[in-house]
C-alpha positions, -999 to +999 in steps of 0.1 A: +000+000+000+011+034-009+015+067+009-018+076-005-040+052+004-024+056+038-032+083+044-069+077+027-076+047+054-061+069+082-087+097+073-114+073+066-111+062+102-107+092+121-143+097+104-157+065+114-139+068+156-154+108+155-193+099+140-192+063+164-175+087+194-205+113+184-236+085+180-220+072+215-226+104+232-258+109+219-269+075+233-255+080+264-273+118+270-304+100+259-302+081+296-281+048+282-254+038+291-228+017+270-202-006+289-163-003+277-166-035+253-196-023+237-181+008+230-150-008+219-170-029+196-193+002+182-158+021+173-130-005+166-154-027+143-165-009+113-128+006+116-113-025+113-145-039+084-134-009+065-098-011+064-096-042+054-123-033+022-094-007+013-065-025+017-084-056-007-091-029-031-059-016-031-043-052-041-066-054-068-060-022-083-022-023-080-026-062-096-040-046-127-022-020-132+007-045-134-010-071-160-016-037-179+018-028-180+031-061-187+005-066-215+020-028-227+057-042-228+049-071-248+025-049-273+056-026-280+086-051-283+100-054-316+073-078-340+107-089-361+115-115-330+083-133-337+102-158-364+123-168-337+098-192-324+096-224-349+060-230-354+041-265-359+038-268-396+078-252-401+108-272-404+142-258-391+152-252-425+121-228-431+133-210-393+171-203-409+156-192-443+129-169-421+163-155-402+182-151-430+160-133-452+148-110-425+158-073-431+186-073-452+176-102-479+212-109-477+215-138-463+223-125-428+198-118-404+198-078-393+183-064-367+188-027-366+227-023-367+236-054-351+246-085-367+239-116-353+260-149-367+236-185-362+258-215-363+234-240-365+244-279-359+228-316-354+220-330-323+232-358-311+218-378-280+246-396-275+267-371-268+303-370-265+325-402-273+337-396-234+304-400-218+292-427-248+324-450-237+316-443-199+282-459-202+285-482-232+312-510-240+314-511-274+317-546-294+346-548-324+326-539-347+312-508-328+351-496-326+359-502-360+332-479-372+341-452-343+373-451-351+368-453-389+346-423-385+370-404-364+399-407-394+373-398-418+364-366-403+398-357-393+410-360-426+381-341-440+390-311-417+430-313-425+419-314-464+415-283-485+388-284-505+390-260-534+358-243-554+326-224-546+320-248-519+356-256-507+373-251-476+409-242-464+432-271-443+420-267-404+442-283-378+417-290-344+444-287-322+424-295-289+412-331-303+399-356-275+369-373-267+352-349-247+348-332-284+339-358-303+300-364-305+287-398-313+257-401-337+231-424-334+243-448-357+277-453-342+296-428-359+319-401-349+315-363-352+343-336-350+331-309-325+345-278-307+369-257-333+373-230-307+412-235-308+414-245-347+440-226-368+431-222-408+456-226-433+460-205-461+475-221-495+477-193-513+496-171-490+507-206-471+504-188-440+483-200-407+458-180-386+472-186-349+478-164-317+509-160-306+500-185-277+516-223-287+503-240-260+466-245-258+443-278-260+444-303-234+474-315-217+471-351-215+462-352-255+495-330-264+521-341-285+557-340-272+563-317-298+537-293-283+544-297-246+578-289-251+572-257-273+594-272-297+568-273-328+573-257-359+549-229-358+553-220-398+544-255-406+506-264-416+521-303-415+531-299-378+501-288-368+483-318-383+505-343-369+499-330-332+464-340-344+470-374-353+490-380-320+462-369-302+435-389-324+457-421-315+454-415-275+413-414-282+418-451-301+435-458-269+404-448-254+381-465-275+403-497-273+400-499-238+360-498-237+358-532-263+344-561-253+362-588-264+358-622-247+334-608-223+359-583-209+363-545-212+383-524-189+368-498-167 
């Protein structure tokens, strides 16, 4: 409750006490004579009856006014994030194309001056090879095709692909199996390029910060660990790769079942 209704209850009662004060008098110089609980009862009750009656009405009025603000917010915010929201009878290919075509008709979705990148991707209830090994043993041919599958899509990032549709050489450079994602029919998926360097044939030059030692530790080459890598060379990149591609058959080795036995 506010300072105005406050002060509206404090002056609706001060009315009530001085007319139930007033009608008491009268009764009493009329020859009557009222006891201390009745008189507490004449005053104190409608006091009490009323202020409650203000304070429910002011709950209600201060509840509406803040669905009726709400409902304002909503009416005003900007009608472009509507195709955001994928509806029943849309596919996620018709929710990209909606974003992409919004604005601009460039291919890029706008939104006043700001530029917002989608990097859109599969999902994959598996999860990473990691977690898929920790609750799964995998039979022979299960590793085959995870491993198979691994190589596959290493060797697709390390290859340039020239054309409209190509691709430069890109070295992972923090491969494990924490970012490898398994798909649903066995297979393996490369995930996680935050630390990927691209190569540039043309130029032959490499897009890398100064820092050489980044990925995980425990999947490093010795090359890496001991700085000693040649930092000009696209090749040495890929070969840390491979090293590290080798500890995660290791790991994939270890979670076979062969014979009726897999290690833990």
């Amino acid at each position: 409750m506010n300072f105005n209704s406050s002060v509206l209850v404090s002056c609706l009662a001060l009315f009530i006490f001085t007319v139930a004060t007033t009608k008491a008098g009268d009764w009493s110089a009329s020859g009557n004579s009222w006891g201390p609980v009745e008189l507490v009862a004449v005053i104190a009750g409608p006091v009490f009856l009323l202020c409650v009656l203000l304070m429910v009405g002011v709950f209600l009025f201060q509840y509406h006014q803040r669905a009726y603000s709400h409902r304002q917010r909503l009416e005003v915010e900007d009608p472009s994030c509507d195709h955001l929201y994928l509806a029943k009878d849309k596919t996620l290919q018709d929710l990209i194309y909606d974003m992409s075509t919004s604005g601009s008709g460039s291919g890029q979705y706008m939104q006043d001056t700001l530029h917002i990148l989608w990097l859109v991707s599969d999902y994959h209830e598996h999860g990473s090879l990691f977690d898929y090994l920790n609750r799964y043993s995998v039979t022979i041919e299960g590793m085959i095709k995870l491993a198979l599958s691994a190589a596959s899509g290493l060797a697709h990032l390390h290859m340039e692909i020239l054309g409209t549709q190509g691709k430069p050489g890109i070295a992972h450079r923090d491969l494990k199996s924490k970012n490898i994602l398994v798909k649903k029919n066995g297979t393996c998926a490369m995930a996680d390029l935050g630390l990927a360097v691209r190569h540039e044939s043309i130029t032959d030059t490499i897009d890398i910060a100064p820092n050489q030692r980044v990925g995980t530790k425990r999947y490093m080459a010795p090359e890496v660990l001991d700085e000693t890598i040649n930092m000009k060379h696209f090749d040495s990149f890929k070969c840390a790769d491979i090293y590290a591609l080798g500890l995660v058959y290791w790991e994939i080795a270890r979670r076979c079942n062969t014979g009726g036995k897999t290690s833990s």
